[in-house]
C-alpha angles and dihedrals in degrees: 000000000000116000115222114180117195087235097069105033096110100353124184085028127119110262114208110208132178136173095203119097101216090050093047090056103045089056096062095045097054085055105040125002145315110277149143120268120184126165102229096220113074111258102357118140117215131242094216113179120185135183114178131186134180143183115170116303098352135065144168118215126189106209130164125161097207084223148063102274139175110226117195116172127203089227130288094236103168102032145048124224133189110205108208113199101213085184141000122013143274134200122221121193126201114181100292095347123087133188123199108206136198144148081301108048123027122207115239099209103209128242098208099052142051105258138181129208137196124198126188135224109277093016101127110181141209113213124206116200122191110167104241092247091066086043090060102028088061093047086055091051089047107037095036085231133017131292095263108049097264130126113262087206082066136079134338098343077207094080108043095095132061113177130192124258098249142037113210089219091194098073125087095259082053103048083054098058097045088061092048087054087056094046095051092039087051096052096043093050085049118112085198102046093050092094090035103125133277091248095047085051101041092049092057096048090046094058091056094051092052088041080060103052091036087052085048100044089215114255114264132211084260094049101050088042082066109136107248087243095104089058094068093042086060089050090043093047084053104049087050085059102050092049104045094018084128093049134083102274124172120191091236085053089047095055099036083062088046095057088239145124106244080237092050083048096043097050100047086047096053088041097046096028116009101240145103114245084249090053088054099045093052088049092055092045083048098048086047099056095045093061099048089052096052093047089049116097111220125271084021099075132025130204094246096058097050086038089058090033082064103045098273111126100160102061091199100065092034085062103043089051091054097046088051085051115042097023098248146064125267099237080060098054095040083060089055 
């Protein structure tokens, strides 16, 4: 998997940063859209830092709160993002759907529908923006028409392409993107690559865009006429996890509670989340012990003891896990 540090994402560019809320707030709504933007924890200010850049239809963007914060947009409309976790997790609702994102799966808002976020602390993002004309002129390039049947020559090309709601970035359609991202990134921070021409640029940003949709597998009609059943399974399957995360749980016995076949499982979870049920399950025992290091105080607590109280008996891998999803060690987050 491609390996993206804060540092680099936009280096060498001018970072606005601000600790006030309603500043905060009216930056990213000049570049982006009107929203709603609260610090979840009572009178905390935020440590938002932003680098944005642009060319054309496509931009990269380095954002990160400093803080726990509630994000509500008003809606995207005329462009698409992809929101890349480089370290901790964040946590996207629509309407009875839900994502939750890090370093391995981005959330993909959509343009079309209200949605609410929720970042936490130490979750710096890359954004990806692509204007939702790109986005369909490209799908009509790859796919020959659009992703639902129809002609690409008729009606609005705006609206000839629905996405999910999350990219599983560890797959091999992921991976590929990711590396489009860098490539593009790469060329647009260049000095030298800024009179390279249109062509050159256009091509790059092209194969991202088509990266993108072949990493979304666009929603079909069959896909949005879903019942909304699987909804509730994903909610259900939550709620299981949240409730037995410590425990033994194998993926057969999950579904088996759920009244579901593993397959059944397998396939609403990569279509509504982008995981598999043992990612998942991995994610909520993380979370978990995440929280229960930041809140030890030190010499009262070890690492061993929370890792085993959330379902880790090898320390090794859990380490190393945690150290893959929130960007540091646990020995680090237990001293703070």
């Amino acid at each position: 998997m491609v390996r993206i540090l804060p540092r680099d994402v936009l280096r060498g560019l001018p970072t606005v940063t601000t600790t006030d809320v309603d500043d905060a707030h009216q930056k990213i709504a000049d570049l982006f859209c009107g929203h709603d933007l609260v610090p979840q924890t009572r009178g905390t200010s935020v440590d938002m830092k932003l680098r944005s850049l642009h060319r054309g239809d496509v931009g990269i963007e380095f954002l990160d709160y400093g803080a726990n914060v509630r994000i509500s947009p008003e809606g995207l409309e005329n462009f698409h993002l992809i929101q890349i976790p480089l370290a901790g997790r964040a946590h996207m609702e629509v309407g009875s759907s839900s994502v939750e994102s890090s370093p391995k799966t981005a959330t993909v808002p959509p343009i079309d529908r209200p949605f609410t976020m929720t970042w936490d602390r130490g979750t710096p993002h890359l954004i990806v923006y692509v204007s939702r004309l790109a986005l369909a002129s490209v799908a009509a390039q790859l796919y020959g028409e659009d992703p639902h049947g129809r002609d690409p020559g008729r009606g609005d090309p705006e609206e000839s392409v629905k996405l999910g709601y999350a990219m599983d970035l560890t797959g091999s359609a992921g991976r590929a993107f990711l590396r489009s991202v860098v490539e593009l990134h790469d060329d647009m921070i260049s000095q030298e690559q800024r009179t390279a021409p249109s062509f050159v640029q256009k091509l790059l940003a092209d194969t991202m865009v088509s990266r993108l949709l072949l990493a979304m597998n666009p929603v079909t009609k069959a896909d949005r006429s879903s019942p909304a059943s699987e909804s509730r399974l994903i909610r259900q399957f939550r709620e299981l996890l949240e409730r037995h995360a410590s425990e033994e749980l194998a993926v057969p016995d999950i579904a088996e509670n759920l009244g579901v076949s593993v397959r059944t499982l397998q396939l609403a979870l990569r279509s509504e989340v982008g995981a598999t049920p043992s990612e998942l399950l991995r994610r909520v025992r993380l979370d978990r012990a995440r929280e229960l290091l930041l809140a030890a105080a030190p010499g009262q607590e070890t690492i061993v003891s929370i890792a085993e109280r959330c379902g880790f008996s090898h320390q090794g891998r859990f380490s190393a896990l945690y150290l893959d999803t929130f960007g540091e060690l646990p020995s680090e987050s237990l001293r703070r």
